[in-house]
C-alpha positions in Angstrom: -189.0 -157.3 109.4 -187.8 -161.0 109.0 -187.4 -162.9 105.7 -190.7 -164.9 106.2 -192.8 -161.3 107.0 -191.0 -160.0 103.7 -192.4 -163.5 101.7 -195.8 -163.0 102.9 -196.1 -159.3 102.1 -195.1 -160.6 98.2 -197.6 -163.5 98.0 -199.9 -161.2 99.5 -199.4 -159.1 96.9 -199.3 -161.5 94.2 -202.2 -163.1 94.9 -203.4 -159.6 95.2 -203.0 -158.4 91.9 -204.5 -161.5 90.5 -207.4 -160.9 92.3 -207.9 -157.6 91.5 -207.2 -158.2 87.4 -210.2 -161.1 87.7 -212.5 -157.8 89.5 -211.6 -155.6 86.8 -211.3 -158.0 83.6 -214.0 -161.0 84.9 -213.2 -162.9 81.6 -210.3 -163.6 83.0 -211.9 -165.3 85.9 -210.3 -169.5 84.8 -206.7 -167.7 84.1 -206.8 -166.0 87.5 -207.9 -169.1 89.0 -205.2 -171.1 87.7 -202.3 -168.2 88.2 -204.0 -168.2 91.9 -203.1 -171.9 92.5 -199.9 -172.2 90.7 -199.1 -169.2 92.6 -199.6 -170.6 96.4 -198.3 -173.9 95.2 -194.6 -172.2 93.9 -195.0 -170.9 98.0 -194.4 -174.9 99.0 -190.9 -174.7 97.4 -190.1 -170.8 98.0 -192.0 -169.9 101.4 -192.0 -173.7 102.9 -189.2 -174.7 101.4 -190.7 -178.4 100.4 -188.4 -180.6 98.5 -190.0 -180.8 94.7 -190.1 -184.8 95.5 -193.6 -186.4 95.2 -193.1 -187.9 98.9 -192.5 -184.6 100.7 -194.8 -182.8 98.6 -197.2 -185.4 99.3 -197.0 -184.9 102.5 -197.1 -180.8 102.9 -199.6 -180.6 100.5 -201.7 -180.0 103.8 -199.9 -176.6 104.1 -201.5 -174.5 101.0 -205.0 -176.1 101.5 -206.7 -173.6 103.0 -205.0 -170.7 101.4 -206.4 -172.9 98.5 -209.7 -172.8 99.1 -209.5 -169.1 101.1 -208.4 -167.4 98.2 -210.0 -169.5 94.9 -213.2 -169.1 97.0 -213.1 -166.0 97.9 -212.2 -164.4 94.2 -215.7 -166.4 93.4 -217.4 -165.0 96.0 -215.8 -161.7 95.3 -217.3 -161.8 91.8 -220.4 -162.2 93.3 -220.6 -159.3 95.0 -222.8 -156.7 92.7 -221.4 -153.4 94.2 -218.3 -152.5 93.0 -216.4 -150.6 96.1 -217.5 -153.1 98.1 -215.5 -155.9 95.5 -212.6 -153.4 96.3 -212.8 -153.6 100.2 -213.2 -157.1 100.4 -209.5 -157.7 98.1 -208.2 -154.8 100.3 -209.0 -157.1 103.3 -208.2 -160.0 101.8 -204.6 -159.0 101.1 -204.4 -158.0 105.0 -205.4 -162.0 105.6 -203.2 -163.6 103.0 -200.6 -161.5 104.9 -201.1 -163.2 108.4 -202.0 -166.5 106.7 -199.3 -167.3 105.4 -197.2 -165.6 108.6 -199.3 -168.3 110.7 -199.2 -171.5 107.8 -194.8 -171.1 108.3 -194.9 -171.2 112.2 -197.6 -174.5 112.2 -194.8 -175.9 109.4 -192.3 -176.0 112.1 -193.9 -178.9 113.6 -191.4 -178.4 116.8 -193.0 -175.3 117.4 -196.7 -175.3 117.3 -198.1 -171.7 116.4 -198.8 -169.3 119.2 -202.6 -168.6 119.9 -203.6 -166.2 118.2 -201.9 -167.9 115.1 -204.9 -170.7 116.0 -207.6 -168.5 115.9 -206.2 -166.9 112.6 -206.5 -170.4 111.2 -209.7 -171.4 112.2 -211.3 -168.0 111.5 -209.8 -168.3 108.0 -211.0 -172.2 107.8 -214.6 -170.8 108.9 -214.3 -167.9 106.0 -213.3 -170.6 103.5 -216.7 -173.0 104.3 -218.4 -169.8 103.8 -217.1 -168.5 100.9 -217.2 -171.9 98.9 -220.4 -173.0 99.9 -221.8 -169.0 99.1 -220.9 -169.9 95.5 -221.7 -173.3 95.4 -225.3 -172.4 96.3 -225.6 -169.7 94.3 -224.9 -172.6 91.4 -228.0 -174.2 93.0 -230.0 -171.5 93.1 -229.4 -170.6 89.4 -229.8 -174.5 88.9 -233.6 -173.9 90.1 -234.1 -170.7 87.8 -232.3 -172.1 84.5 -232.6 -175.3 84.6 -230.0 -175.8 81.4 -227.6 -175.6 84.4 -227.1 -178.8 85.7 -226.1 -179.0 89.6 -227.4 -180.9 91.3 -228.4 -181.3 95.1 -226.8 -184.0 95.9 -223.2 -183.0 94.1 -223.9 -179.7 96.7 -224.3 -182.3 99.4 -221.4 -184.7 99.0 -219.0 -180.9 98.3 -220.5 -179.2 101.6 -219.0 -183.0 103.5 -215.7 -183.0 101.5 -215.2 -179.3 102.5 -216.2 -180.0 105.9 -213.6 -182.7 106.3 -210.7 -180.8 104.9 -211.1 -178.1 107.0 -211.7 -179.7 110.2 -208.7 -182.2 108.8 -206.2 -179.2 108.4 -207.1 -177.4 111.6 -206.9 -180.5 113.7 -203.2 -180.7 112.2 -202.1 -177.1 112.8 -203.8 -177.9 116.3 -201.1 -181.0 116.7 -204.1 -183.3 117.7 -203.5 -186.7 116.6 -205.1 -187.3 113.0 -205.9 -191.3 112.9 -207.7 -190.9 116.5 -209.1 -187.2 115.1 -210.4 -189.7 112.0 -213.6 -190.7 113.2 -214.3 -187.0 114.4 -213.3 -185.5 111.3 -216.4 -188.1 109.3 -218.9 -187.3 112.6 -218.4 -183.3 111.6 -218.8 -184.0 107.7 -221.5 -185.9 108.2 -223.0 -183.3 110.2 -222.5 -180.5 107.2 -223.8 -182.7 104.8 -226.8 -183.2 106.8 -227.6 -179.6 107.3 -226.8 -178.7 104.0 -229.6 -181.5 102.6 -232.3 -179.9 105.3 -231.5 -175.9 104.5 -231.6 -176.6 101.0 -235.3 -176.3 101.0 -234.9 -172.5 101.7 -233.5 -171.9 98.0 -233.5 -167.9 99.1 -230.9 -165.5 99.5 -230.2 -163.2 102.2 -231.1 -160.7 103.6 -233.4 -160.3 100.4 -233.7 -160.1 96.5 -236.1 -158.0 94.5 -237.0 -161.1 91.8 -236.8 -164.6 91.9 -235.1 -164.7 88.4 -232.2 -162.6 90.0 -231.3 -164.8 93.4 -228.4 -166.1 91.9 -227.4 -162.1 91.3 -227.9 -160.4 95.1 -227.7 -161.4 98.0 -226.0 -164.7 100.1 -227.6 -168.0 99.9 -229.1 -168.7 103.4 -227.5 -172.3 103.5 -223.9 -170.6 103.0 -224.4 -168.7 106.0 -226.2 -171.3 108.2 -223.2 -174.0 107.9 -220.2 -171.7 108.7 -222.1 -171.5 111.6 -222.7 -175.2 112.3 -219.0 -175.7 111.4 -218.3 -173.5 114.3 -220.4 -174.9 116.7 -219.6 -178.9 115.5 -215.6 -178.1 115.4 -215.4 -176.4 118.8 -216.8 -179.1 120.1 -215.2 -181.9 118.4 -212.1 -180.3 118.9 -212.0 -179.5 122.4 -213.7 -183.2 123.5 -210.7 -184.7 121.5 -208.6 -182.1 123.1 -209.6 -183.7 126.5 -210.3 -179.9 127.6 -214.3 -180.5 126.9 -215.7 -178.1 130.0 -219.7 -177.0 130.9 -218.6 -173.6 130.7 -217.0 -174.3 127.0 -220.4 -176.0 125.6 -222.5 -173.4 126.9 -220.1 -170.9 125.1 -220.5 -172.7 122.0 -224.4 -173.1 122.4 -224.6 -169.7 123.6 -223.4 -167.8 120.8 -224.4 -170.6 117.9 -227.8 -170.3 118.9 -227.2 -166.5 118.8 -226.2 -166.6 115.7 -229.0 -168.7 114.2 -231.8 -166.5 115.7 -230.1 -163.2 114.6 -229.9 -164.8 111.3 -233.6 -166.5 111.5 -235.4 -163.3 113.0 -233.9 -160.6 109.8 -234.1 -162.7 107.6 -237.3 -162.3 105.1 -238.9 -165.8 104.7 -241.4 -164.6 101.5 -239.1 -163.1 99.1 -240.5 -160.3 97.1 -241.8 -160.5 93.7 
């Protein structure tokens, strides 16, 4: 086992164990949160090994974003959840992820050596987990919104997050994919846009999936439909995007993309129940 392998296991673990106090103590949720991020960014100077100058950290900050928004997202998602061994699977597997992320985040650091494929895929499956995980809680805001309204968030504040997050994500992955970023730039708005235009048309199904027992407890069970429609679309948009700025656009890669996006969709579509119960 090499030195970075031994690093990861102990921010695995770290980030870990603050997880897992937030499950078992959720009062603690805003001191977990902030433990979480000072945590991942101590990992720039200790696991990177970025100079603690504003220029260089500046310009790695790039490197903890989407353990950033992987792991603050997912402990909100986490607390979510309303069945408790379930809350304990999901940090089991998240440790086994922080593990490999931050395995994959120090080989795309090297930029002289641009992480192997799998590494990729890690990446972008972790980038697509990330969209989902925010936007699950960021809807279930929006759904409580519509039940109390003494919650204010609004739709549009929903909208203009679901583009930033887009953007980021689609930013960091074109980055670890060593694509260049000012001609990626006009991409990376085309895909945010694209978000933030879904997310304004599925917000008119203000449901959860696959079903809750009362409206007054959406916000409680289930997954917003919206959160699981735009991982989706982020899928089907960045393959895309990615592979026509790659220059290795193909047929048989847009009919892969179609194929299983509209797969996806129907699956979703079809078992889903449209007329909630009452």
């Amino acid at each position: 086992m090499n030195n970075s392998q031994k690093k990861s296991i102990i921010f695995a673990l770290i980030i870990f164990i603050l997880q897992l106090s937030v499950v078992n103590w959720p009062g603690l949720i805003l001191l977990g949160i902030t433990l979480i991020f000072l945590a991942i960014v101590a990992s720039l100077k200790i696991f990177f090994k970025v100079k603690y100058k504003l220029k260089p950290l500046l310009a790695e900050t790039r490197l903890i974003f989407l353990p950033l928004l992987f792991n603050i997202g997912g402990i909100l998602y986490i607390q979510s959840l309303s069945i408790v061994s379930i809350k304990y699977i999901v940090l089991v597997a998240f440790a086994v992820m922080n593990y490999f992320l931050f395995i994959a985040l120090k080989r795309v650091s090297n930029l002289g050596e641009r992480a192997a494929k799998n590494q990729r895929n890690l990446l972008v499956s972790v980038g697509i987990l990330s969209v989902f995980f925010t936007l699950s809680t960021l809807y279930k805001l929006y759904i409580t919104n519509s039940v109390n309204s003494d919650i204010g968030v609004p739709l549009v504040l929903i909208i203009f997050l679901t583009g930033v997050i887009f953007f980021l994500v689609s930013y960091f992955l074109a980055w670890e994919n060593g694509i260049n970023q000012r001609k990626f730039l006009p991409y990376n708005v085309v895909i945010a846009l694209m978000g933030m235009e879904v997310a304004w048309v599925s917000s008119i199904w203000i449901i959860n999936y696959p079903i809750y027992s009362s409206y007054e407890k959406a916000s409680l069970l289930g997954i917003p439909l919206p959160a699981i429609i735009l991982p989706i679309i982020f899928y089907f948009t960045w393959g895309i995007v990615s592979h026509k700025a790659d220059k290795s656009l193909t047929k048989n890669v847009i009919i892969e993309y179609t194929v299983f996006t509209i797969l996806f969709l129907a699956i979703l579509f079809v078992s889903a129940r449209w007329l909630p119960q009452v």
